[in-house]
VEXVEX-216477 format. One line per field, with one value per atom (N, C-alpha, C): residue number from 1; atom name; x, y, z. Coordinates in pm, 1 decimal. Layout:
N
num <- NUM ... .
atomo <- CA ... .
xx <- X ... .
yy <- Y ... .
zz <- Z ... .
This chain:
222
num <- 1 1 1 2 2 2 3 3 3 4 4 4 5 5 5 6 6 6 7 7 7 8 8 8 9 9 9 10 10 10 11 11 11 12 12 12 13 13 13 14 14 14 15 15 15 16 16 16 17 17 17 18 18 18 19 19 19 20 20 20 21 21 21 22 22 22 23 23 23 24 24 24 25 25 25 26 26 26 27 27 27 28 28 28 29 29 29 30 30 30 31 31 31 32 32 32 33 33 33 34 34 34 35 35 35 36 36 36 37 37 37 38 38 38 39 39 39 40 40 40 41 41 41 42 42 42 43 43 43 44 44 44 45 45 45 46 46 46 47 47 47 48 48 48 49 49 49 50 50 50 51 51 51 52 52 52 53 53 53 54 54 54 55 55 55 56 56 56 57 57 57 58 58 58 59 59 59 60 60 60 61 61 61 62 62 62 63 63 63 64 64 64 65 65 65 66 66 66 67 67 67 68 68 68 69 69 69 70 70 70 71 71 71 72 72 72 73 73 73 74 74 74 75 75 75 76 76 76 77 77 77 78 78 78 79 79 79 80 80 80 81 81 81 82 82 82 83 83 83 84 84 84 85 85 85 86 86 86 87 87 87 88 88 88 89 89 89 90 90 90 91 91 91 92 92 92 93 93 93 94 94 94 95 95 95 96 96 96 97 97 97 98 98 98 99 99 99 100 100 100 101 101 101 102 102 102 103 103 103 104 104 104 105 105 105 106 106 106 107 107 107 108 108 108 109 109 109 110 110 110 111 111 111 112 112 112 113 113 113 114 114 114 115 115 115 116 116 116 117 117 117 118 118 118 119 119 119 120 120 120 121 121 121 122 122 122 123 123 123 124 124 124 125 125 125 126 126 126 127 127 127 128 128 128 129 129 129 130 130 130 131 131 131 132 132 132 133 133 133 134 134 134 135 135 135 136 136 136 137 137 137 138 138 138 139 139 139 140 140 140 141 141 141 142 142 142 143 143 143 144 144 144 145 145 145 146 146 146 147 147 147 148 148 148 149 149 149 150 150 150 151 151 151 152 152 152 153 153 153 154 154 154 155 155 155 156 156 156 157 157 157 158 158 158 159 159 159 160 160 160 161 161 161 162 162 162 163 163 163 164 164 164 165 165 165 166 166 166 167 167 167 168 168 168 169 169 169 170 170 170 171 171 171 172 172 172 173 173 173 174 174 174 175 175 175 176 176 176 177 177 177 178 178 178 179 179 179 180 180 180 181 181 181 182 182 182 183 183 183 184 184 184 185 185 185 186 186 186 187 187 187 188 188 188 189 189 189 190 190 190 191 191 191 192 192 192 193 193 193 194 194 194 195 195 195 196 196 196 197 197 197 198 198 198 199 199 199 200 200 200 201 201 201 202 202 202 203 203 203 204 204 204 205 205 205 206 206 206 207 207 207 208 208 208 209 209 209 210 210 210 211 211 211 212 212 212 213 213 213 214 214 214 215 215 215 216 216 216 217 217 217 218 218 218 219 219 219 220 220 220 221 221 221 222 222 222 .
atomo <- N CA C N CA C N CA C N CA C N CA C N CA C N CA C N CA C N CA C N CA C N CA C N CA C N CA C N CA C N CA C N CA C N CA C N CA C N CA C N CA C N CA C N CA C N CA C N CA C N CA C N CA C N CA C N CA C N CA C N CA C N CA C N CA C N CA C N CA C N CA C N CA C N CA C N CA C N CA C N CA C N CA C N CA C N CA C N CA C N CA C N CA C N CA C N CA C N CA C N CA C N CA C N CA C N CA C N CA C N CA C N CA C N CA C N CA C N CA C N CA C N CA C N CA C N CA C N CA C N CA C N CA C N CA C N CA C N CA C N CA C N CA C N CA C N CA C N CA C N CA C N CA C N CA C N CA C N CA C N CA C N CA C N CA C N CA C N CA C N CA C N CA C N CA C N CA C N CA C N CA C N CA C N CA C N CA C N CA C N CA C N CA C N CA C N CA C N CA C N CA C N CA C N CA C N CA C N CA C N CA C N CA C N CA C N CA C N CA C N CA C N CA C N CA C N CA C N CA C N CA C N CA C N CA C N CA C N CA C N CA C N CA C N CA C N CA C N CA C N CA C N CA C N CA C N CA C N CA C N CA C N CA C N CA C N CA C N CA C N CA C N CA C N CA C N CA C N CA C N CA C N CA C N CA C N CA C N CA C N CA C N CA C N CA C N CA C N CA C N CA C N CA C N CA C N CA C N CA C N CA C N CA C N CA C N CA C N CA C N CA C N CA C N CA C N CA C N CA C N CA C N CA C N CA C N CA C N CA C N CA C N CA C N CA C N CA C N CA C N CA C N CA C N CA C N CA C N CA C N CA C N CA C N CA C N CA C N CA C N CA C N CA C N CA C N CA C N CA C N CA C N CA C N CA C N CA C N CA C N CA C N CA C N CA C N CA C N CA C N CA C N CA C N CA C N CA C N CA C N CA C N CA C N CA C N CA C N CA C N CA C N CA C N CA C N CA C N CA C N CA C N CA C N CA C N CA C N CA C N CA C N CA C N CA C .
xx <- 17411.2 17369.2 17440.2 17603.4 17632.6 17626.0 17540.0 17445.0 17336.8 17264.7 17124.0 17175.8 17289.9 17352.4 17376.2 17465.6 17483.4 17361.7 17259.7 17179.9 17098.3 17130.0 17029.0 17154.8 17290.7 17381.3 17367.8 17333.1 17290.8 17213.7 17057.9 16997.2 16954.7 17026.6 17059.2 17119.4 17166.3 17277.5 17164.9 17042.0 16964.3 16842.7 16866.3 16777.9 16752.2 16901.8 16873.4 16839.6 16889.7 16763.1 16633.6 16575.9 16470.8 16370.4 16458.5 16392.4 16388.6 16471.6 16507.7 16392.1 16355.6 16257.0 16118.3 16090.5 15976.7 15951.8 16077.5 16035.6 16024.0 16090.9 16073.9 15907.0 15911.6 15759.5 15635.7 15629.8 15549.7 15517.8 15655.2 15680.7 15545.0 15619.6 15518.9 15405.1 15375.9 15222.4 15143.7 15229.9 15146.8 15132.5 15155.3 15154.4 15080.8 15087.4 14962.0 14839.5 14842.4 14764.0 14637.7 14738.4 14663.8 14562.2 14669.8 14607.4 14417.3 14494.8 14376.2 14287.7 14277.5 14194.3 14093.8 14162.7 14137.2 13983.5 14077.0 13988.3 13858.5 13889.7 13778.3 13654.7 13706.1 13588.3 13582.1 13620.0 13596.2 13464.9 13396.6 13255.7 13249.6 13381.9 13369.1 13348.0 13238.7 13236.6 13323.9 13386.6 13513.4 13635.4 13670.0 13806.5 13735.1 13597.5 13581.4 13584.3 13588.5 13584.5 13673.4 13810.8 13940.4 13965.7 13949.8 14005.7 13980.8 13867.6 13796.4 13875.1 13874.9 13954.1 14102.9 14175.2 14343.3 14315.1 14222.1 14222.1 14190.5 14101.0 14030.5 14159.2 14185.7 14311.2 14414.5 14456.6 14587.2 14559.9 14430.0 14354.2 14356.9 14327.9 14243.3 14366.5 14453.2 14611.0 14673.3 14769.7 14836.3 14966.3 15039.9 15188.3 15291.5 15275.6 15353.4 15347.3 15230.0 15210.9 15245.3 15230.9 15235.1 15434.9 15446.9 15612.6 15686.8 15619.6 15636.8 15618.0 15492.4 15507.7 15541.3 15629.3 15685.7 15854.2 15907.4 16033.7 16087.5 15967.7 15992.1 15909.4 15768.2 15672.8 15710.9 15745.2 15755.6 15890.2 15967.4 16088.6 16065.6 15940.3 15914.2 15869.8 15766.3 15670.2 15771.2 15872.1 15943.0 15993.1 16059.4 16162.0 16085.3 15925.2 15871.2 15779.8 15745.4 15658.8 15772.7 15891.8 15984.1 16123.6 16132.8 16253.4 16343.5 16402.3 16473.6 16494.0 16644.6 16621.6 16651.2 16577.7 16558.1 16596.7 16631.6 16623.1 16666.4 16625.3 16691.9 16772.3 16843.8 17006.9 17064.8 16924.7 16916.3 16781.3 16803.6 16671.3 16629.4 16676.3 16634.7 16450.2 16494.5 16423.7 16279.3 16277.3 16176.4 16117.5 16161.7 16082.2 16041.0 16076.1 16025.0 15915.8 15937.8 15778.7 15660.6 15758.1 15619.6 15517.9 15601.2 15540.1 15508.1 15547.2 15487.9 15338.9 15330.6 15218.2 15119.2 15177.4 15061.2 15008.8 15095.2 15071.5 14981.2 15003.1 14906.2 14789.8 14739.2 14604.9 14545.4 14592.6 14581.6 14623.8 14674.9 14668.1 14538.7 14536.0 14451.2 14320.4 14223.3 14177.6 14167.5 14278.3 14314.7 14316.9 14330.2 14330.3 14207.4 14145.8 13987.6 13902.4 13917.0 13871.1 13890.8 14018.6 14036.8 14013.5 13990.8 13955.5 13796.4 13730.5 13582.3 13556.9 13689.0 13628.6 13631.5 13711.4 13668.4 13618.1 13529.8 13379.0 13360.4 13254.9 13224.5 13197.2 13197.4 13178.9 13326.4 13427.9 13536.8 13565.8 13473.7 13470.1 13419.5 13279.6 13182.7 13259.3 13341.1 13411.4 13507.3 13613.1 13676.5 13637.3 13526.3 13415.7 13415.0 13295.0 13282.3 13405.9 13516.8 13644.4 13701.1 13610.2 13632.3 13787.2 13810.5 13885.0 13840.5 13920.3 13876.5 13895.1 13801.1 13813.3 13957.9 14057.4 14180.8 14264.7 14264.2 14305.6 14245.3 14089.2 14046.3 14113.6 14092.4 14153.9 14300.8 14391.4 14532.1 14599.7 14472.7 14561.6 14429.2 14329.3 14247.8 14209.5 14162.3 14144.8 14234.0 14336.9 14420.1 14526.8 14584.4 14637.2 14551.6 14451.1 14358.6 14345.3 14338.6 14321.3 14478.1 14568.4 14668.8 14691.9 14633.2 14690.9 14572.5 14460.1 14350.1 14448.6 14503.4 14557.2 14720.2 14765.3 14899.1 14927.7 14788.9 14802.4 14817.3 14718.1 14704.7 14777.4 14861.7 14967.7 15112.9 15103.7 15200.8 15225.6 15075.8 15047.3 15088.7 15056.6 15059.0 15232.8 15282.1 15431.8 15515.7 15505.5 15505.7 15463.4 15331.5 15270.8 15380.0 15389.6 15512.1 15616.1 15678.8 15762.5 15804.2 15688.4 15715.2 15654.9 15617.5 15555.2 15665.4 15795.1 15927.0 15961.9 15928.0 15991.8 15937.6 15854.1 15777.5 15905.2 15992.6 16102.8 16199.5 16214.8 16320.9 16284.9 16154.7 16195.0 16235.5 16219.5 16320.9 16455.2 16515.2 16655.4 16670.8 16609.2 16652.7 16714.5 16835.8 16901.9 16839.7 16763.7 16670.5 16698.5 16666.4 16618.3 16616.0 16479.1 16475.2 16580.4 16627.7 16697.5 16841.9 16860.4 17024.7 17027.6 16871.4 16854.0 16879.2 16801.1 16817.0 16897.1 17028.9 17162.2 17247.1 17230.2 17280.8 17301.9 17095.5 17115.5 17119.2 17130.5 17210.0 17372.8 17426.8 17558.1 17568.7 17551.7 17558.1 17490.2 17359.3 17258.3 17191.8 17220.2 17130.5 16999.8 16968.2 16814.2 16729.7 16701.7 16627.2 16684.1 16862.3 16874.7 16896.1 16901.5 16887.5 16730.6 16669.7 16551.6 16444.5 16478.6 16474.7 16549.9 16686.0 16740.1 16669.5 16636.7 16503.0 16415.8 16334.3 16186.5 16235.2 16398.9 16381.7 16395.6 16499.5 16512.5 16349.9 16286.8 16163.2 16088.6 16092.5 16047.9 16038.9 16195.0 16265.9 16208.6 16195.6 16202.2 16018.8 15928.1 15815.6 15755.6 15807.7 15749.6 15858.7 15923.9 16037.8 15937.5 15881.9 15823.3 15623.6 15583.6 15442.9 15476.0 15573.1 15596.4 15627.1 15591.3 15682.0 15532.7 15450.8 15323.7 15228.9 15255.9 15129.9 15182.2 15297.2 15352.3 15304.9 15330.5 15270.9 15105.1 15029.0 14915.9 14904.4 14928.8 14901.2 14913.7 15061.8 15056.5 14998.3 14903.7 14839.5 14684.6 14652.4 14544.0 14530.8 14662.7 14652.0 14643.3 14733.5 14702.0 14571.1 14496.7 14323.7 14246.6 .
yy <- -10037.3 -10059.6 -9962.5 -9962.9 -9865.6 -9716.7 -9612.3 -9521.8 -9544.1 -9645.9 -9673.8 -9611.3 -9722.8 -9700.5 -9552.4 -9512.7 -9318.0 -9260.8 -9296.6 -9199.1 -9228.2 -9347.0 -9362.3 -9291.3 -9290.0 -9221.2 -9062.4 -9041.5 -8878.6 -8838.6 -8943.1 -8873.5 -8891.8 -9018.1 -9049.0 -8904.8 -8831.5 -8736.9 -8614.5 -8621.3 -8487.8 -8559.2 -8685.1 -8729.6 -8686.8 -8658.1 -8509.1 -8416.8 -8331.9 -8220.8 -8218.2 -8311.0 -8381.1 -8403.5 -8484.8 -8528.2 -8439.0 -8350.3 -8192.0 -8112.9 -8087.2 -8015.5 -8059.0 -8178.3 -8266.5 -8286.1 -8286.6 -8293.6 -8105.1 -8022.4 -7926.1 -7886.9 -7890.4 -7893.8 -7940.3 -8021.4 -8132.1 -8050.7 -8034.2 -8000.7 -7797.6 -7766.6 -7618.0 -7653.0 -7728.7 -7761.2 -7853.8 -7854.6 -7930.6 -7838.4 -7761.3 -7648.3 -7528.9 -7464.8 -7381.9 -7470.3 -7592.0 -7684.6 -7651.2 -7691.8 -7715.0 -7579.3 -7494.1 -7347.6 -7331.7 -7343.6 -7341.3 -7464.4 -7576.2 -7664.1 -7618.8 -7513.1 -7456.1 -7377.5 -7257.9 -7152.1 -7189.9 -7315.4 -7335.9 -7373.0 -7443.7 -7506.7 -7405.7 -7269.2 -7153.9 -7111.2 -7076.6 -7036.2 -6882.4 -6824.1 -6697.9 -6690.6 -6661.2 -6660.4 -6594.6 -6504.1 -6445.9 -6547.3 -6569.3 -6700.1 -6793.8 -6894.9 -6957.2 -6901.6 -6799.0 -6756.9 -6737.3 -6651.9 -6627.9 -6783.2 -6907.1 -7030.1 -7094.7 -7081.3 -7167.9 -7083.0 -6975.5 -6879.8 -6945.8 -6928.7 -6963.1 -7098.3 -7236.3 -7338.3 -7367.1 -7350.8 -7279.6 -7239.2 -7119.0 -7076.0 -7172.3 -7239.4 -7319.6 -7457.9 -7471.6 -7648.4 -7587.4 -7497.5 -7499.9 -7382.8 -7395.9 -7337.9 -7426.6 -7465.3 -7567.9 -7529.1 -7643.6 -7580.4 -7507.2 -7586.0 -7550.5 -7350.9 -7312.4 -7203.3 -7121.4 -7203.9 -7093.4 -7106.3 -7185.5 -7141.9 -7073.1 -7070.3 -6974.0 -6808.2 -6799.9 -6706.7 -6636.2 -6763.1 -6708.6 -6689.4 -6749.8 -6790.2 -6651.6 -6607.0 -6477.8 -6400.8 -6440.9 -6294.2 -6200.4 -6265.3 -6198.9 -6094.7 -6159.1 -6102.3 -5920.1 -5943.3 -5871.9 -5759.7 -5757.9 -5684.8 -5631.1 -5711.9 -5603.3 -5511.1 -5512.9 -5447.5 -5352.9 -5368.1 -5235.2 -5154.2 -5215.2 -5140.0 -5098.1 -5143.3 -5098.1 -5055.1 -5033.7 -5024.9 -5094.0 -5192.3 -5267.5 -5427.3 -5418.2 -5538.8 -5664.9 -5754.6 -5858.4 -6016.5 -6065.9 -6279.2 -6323.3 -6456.2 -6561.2 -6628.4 -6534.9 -6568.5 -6722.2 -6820.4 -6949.1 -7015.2 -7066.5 -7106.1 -7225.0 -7297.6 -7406.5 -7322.3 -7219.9 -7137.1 -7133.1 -7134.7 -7126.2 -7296.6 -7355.1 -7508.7 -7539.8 -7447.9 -7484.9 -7390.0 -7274.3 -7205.0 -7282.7 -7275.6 -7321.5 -7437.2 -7535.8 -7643.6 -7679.9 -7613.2 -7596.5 -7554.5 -7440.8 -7379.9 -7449.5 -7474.5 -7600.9 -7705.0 -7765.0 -7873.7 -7872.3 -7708.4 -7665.3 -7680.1 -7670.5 -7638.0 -7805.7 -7880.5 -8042.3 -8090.0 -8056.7 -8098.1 -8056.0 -7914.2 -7837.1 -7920.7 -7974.6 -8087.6 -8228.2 -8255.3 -8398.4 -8368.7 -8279.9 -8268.7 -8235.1 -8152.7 -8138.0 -8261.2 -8319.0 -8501.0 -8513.4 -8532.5 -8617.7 -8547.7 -8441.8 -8350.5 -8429.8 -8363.3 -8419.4 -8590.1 -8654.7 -8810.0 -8835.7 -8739.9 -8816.3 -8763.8 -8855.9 -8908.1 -8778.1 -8688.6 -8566.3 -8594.6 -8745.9 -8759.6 -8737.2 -8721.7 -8751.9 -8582.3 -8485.6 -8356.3 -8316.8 -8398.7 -8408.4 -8444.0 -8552.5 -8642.2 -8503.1 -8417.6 -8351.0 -8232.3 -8202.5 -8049.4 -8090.8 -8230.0 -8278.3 -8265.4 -8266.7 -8285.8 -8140.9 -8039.2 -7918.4 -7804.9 -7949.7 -7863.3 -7756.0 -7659.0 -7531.8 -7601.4 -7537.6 -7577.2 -7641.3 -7502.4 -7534.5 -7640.1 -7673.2 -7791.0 -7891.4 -7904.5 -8004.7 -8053.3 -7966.6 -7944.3 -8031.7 -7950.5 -7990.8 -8109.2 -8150.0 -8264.4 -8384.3 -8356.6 -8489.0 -8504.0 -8414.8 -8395.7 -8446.1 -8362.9 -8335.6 -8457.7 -8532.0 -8609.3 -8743.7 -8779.8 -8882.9 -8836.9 -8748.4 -8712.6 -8717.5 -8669.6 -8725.7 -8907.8 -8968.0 -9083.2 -9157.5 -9087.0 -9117.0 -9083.5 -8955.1 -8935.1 -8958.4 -9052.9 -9024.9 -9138.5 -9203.8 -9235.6 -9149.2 -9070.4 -8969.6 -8856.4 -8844.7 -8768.3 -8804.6 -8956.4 -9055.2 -9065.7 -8989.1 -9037.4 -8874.3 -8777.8 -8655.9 -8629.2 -8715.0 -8703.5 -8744.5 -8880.5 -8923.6 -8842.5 -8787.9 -8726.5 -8575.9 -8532.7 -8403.8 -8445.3 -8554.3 -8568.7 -8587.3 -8633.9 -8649.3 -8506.4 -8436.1 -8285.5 -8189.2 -8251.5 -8149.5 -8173.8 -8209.8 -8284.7 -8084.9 -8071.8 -7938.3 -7789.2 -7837.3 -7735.3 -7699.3 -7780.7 -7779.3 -7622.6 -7638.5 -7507.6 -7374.2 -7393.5 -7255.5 -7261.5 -7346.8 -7436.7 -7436.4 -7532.9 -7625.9 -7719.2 -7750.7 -7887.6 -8015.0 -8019.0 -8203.7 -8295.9 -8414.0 -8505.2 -8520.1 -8418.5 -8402.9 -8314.8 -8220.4 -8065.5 -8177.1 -8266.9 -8324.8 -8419.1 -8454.2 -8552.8 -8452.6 -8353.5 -8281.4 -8223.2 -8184.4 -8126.2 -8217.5 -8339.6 -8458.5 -8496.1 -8530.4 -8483.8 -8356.3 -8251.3 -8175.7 -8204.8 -8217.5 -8265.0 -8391.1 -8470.9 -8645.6 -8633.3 -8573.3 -8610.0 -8725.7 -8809.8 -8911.2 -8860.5 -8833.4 -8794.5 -8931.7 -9022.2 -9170.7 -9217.7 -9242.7 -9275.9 -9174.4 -9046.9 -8938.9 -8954.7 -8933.7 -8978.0 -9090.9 -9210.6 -9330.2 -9354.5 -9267.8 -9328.3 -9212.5 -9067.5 -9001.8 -9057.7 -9143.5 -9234.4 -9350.6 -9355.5 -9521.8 -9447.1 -9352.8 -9282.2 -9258.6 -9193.0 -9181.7 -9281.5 -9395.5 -9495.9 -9576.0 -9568.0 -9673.0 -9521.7 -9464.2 -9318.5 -9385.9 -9405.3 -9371.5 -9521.1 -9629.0 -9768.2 -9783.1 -9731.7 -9753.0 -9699.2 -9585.8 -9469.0 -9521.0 -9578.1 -9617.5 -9760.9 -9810.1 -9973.8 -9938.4 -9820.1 -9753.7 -9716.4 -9632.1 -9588.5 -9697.8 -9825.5 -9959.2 -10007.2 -9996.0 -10075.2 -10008.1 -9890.1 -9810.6 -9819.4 -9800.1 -9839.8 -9912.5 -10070.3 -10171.5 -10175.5 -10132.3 -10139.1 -10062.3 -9951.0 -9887.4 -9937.8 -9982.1 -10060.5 -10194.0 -10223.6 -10348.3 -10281.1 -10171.8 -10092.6 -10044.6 -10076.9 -10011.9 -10134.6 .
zz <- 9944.8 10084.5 10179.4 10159.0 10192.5 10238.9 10120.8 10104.3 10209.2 10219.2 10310.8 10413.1 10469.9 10616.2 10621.6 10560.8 10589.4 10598.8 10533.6 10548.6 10645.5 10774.4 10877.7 10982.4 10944.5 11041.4 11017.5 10940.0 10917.7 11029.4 10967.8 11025.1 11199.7 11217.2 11380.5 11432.0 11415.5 11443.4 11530.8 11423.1 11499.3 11555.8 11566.3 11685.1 11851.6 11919.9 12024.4 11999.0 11921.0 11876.1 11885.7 11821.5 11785.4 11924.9 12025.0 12132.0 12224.9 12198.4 12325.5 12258.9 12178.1 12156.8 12174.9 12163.5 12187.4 12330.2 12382.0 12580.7 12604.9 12574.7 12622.4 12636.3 12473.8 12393.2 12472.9 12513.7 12600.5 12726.8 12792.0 12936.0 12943.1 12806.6 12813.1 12752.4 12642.2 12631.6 12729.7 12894.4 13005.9 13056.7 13072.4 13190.0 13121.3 12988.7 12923.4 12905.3 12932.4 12864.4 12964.0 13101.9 13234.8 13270.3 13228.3 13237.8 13152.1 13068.8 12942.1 12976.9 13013.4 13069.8 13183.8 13307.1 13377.2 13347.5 13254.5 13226.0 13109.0 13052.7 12992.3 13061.9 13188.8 13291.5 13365.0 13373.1 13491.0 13449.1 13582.0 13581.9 13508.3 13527.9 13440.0 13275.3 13212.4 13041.0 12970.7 12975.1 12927.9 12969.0 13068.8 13045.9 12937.9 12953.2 12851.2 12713.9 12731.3 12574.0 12553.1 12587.6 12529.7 12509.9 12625.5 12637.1 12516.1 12450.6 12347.8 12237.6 12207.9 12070.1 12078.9 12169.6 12177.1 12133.3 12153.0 12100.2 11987.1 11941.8 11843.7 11742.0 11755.4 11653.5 11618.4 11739.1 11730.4 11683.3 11682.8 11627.8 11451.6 11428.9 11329.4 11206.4 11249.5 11198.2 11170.1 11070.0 11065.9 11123.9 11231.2 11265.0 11168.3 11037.6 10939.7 10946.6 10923.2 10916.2 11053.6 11166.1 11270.0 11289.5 11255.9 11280.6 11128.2 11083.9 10921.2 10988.1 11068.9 11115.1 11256.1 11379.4 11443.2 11385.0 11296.4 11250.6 11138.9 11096.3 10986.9 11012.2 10995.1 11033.1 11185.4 11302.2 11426.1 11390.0 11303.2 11303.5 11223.6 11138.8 11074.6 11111.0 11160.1 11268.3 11330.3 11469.1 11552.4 11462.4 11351.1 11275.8 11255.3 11207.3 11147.5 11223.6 11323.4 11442.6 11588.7 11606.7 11663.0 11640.6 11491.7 11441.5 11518.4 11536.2 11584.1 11505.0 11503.9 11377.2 11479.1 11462.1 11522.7 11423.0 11498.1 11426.5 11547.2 11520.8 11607.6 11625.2 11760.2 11768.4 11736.9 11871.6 11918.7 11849.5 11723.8 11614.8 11700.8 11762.1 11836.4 11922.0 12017.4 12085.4 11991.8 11839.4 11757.8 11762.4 11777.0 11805.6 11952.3 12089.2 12172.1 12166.6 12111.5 12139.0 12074.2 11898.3 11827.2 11890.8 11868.3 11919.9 12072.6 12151.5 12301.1 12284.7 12244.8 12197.0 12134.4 12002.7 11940.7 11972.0 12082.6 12178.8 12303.2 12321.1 12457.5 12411.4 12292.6 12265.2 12240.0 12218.7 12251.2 12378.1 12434.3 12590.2 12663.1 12615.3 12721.8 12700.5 12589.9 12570.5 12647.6 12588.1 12687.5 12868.4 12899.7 13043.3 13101.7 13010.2 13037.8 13067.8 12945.7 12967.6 13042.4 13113.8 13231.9 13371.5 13343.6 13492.2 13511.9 13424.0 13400.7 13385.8 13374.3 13379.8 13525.4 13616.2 13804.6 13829.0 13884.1 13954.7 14008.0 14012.1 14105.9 14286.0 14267.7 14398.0 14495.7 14428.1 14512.2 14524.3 14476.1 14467.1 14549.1 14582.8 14716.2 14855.7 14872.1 15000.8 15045.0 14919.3 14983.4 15066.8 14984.0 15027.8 15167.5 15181.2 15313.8 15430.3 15378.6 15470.3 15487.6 15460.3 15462.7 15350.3 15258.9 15188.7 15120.0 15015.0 14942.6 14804.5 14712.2 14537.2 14547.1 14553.5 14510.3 14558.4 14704.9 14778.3 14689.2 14671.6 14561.4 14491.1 14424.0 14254.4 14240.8 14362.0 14385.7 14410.9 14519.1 14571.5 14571.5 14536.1 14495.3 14308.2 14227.5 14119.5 13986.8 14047.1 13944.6 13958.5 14087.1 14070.1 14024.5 14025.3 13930.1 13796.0 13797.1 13599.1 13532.8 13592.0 13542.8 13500.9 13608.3 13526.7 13457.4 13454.2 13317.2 13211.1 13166.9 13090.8 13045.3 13107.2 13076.0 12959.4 12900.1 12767.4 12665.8 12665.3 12598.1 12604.6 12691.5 12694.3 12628.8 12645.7 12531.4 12401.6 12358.5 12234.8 12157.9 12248.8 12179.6 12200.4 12258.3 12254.0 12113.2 12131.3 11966.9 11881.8 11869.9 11732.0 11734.0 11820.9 11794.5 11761.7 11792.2 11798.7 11622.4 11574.5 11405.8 11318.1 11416.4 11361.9 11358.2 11466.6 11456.4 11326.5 11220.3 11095.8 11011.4 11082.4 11028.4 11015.3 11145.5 11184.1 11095.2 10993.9 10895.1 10822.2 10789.8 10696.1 10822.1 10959.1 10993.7 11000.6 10927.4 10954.5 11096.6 11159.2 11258.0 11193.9 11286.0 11218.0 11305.8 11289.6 11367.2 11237.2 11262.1 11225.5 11036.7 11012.5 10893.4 10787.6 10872.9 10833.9 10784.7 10890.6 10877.5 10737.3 10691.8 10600.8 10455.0 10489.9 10399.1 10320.4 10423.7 10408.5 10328.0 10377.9 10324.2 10196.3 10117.2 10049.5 9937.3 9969.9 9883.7 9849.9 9948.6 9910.5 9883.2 9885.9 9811.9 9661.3 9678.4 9543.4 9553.1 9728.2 9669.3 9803.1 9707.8 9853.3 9856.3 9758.6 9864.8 9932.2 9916.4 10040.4 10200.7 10144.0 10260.0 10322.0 10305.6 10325.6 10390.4 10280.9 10366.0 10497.1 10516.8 10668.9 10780.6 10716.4 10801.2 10811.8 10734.2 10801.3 10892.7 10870.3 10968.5 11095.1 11080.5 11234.7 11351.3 11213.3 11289.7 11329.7 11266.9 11281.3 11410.0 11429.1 11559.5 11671.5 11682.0 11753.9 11822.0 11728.0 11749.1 11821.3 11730.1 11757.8 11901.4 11947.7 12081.6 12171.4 12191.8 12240.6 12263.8 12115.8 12132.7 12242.0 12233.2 12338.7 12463.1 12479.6 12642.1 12666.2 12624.7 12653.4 12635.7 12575.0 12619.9 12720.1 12787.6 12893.5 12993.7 13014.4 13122.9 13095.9 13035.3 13037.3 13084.6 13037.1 13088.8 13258.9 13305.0 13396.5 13510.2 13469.3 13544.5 13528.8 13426.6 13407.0 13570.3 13558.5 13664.3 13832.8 13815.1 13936.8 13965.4 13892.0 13887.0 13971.1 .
């Protein structure tokens, strides 16, 4: 039993890691998200089209692979197209891109929905009041689609948050990386392991009870 316990104190240890990369993550896949939500609904066909390819690529890539190849392939490339030898000083820096990125391309989604779920009429009332698109957009639009979505913005929090488990092979030390280390030196990897799924566990079911509460309670504000 003993063993169990260490290996949920292990892997408690890279639970900040874990969550620093998952909020950073979040914070830049809201803001490319928003972007890319943007340009997919822009009347120009070239933004929709780069918009739809960048999603497109990043839906249809598995993370595993795209941080395989920001973590070694990028390193590669500079070295041989700029002679300059390159790695990453700060490996952490490789989990906020990756997964910012991979996240943008599921936000940018989820925000679309919710741009397009308010009413066009409240698009109409501001026109009438002589605002511009962007005043629209700014200060009537976008603050209602935010809280259509801030379920769904809950949910894609959690789901990264167990996708950082992906980071280990650039040795990030999170969560999984600390389970791992563990066991190599003990030899007992079920219980290294099992105390990585409980970590994640308490991490996710803490986190899904925070996003029905706020639901709920914006449900009642409705």
């Amino acid at each position: 039993m003993q063993e169990y316990l260490q290996g949920v104190i292990v892997a408690a240890k890279g639970a900040p890691t874990t969550l620093l990369i998952s909020l950073v993550a979040v914070f830049i896949g809201l803001i490319l998200g928003l972007l890319v939500a943007m340009a997919k609904m822009s009347r120009f066909k070239i933004l929709r089209g780069i918009a739809t390819i960048y999603v497109d690529i990043l839906r249809g890539t598995p993370l595993l692979v795209q941080v395989l190849i920001l973590a070694y392939g990028i390193p590669q490339i500079i070295s041989e197209w700029f002679g300059v030898s390159f790695h990453w000083e700060i490996k952490i820096l490789i989990g906020f891109i990756a997964c910012g990125v991979n996240s943008s391309a599921y936000m940018a989604e989820i925000i679309r929905s919710g741009l397009q779920a308010v009413d066009i009429g409240q698009t109409e009332a501001a026109r009438s009041l002589g605002m511009s698109s962007t005043q629209t957009m700014r200060h009537i639009i976008i603050p209602q689609a935010f809280k259509i979505i801030v379920p769904a913005l809950g949910n894609e929090f959690i789901a990264l948050i167990k996708e950082t488990a992906i980071l280990s092979v650039a040795g990030i030390v999170e969560i999984t990386r600390r389970g791992q280390l563990w066991a190599s030196q003990s030899f007992l990897s079920f219980q290294a392991y099992i105390g990585v799924a409980v970590i994640y566990l308490i991490m996710t079911l803490t986190l899904s009870r925070i996003v029905a509460y706020l639901e709920r309670r914006m449900a009642q504000g409705d």
